[in-house]
N, C-alpha and C positions, 0 to 999 in steps of 0.2 A: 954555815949551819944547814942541815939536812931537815928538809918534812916530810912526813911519812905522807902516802895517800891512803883513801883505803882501797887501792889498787896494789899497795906494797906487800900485800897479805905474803905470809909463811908459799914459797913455792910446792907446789906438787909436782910426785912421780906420777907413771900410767897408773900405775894400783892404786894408789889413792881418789884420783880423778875417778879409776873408774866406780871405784865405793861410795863416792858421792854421789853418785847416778843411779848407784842400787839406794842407797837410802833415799833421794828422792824418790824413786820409784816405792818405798817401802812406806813414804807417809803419803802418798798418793792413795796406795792400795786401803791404808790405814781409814783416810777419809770416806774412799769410796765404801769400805768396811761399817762405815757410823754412818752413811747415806742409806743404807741399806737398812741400818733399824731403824723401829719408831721407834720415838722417844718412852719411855714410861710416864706417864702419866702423875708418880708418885713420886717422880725427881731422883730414884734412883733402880736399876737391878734389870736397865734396857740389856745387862749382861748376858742375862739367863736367855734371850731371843736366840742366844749362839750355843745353845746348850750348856752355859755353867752354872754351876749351884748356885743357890743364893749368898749371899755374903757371909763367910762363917763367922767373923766376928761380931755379926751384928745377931747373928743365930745365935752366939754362947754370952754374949752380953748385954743385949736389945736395945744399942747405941749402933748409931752408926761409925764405921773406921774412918779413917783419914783420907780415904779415896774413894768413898762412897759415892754415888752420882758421875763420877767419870765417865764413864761412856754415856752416860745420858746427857752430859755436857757439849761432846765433843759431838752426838748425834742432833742435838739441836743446833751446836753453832755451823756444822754444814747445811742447815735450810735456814742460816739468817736467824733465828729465833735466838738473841743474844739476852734478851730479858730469862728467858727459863732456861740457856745454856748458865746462865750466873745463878741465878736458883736452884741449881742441880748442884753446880760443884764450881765456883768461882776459881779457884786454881784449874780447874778443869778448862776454861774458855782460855785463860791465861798460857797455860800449856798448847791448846790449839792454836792459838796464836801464833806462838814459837813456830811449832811444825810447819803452819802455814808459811811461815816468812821463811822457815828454812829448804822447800822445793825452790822457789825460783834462786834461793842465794846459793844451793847447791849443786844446780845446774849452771849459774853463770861462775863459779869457785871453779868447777869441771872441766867448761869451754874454756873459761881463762888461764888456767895452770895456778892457781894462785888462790889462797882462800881470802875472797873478797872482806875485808875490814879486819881481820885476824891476823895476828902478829905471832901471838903467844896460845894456839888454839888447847892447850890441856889447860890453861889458866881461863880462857874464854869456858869450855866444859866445864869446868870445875864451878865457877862462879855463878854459870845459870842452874846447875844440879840444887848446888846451896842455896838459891832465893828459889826454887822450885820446891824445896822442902821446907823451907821455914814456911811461905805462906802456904803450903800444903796444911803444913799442923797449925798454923795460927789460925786460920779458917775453922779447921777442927774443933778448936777448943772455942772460939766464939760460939759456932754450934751449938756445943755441948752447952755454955753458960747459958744460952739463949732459949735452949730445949729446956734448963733444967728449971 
């Protein structure tokens, strides 16, 4: 009988390895990105600090969308502020999380050749995409029940 580790992970080529190294470099920049704004005050629209419009669905329907507070999430849980990154967009601290765990696991996947605890990695994507959207919208819709 065979056991896997989680050092058994799917081997890498150079180009993969080295795409892993760009994507950590890419939610590095990312955090550095939300270090940079303040937060809003209003738990959501720290967007507009980067010159984007305001939210158009919340413009044409005076709800907030399913992603509202995201950056305002992600810009508090890089100063620690986990109580108002959860106030702002609770899938939002939940997603920063991810990203965060994924720089160190994407540089040691890199140096290793190997993607560390990943077997089956479009089955590992696939699986975090779908619980990233359901509690995306299920968040949502408490929201909405709770605003209404």
């Amino acid at each position: 009988m065979t056991f896997r580790t989680i050092f058994d992970g799917q081997p890498l080529r150079r180009a993969e390895r080295g795409a892993l190294v760009v994507w950590a470099c890419l939610l590095i920049a990312g955090f550095s990105v939300a270090l940079s704004l303040e937060p809003d005050n209003r738990g959501f629209g720290t967007h507009q600090r980067l010159g984007l419009p305001p939210c158009t669905f919340r413009a044409l329907f005076g709800f907030s969308c399913p992603s509202c507070g995201m950056t305002t999430s992600f810009s508090n849980f890089v100063r620690g502020q986990f109580a108002a990154s959860v106030a702002a967009n609770t899938t939002g601290l939940i997603l920063a999380l991810c990203c965060a765990v994924q720089i160190p696991w994407a540089l040691a996947s890199a140096w290793s050749g190997r993607l560390i605890g990943i077997h089956r990695p479009e089955s590992a994507a696939a699986t975090l995409l779908v619980v990233l959207a359901v509690l995306c919208l299920s968040e949502w819709i408490v929201r909405l029940s709770l605003a209404a």
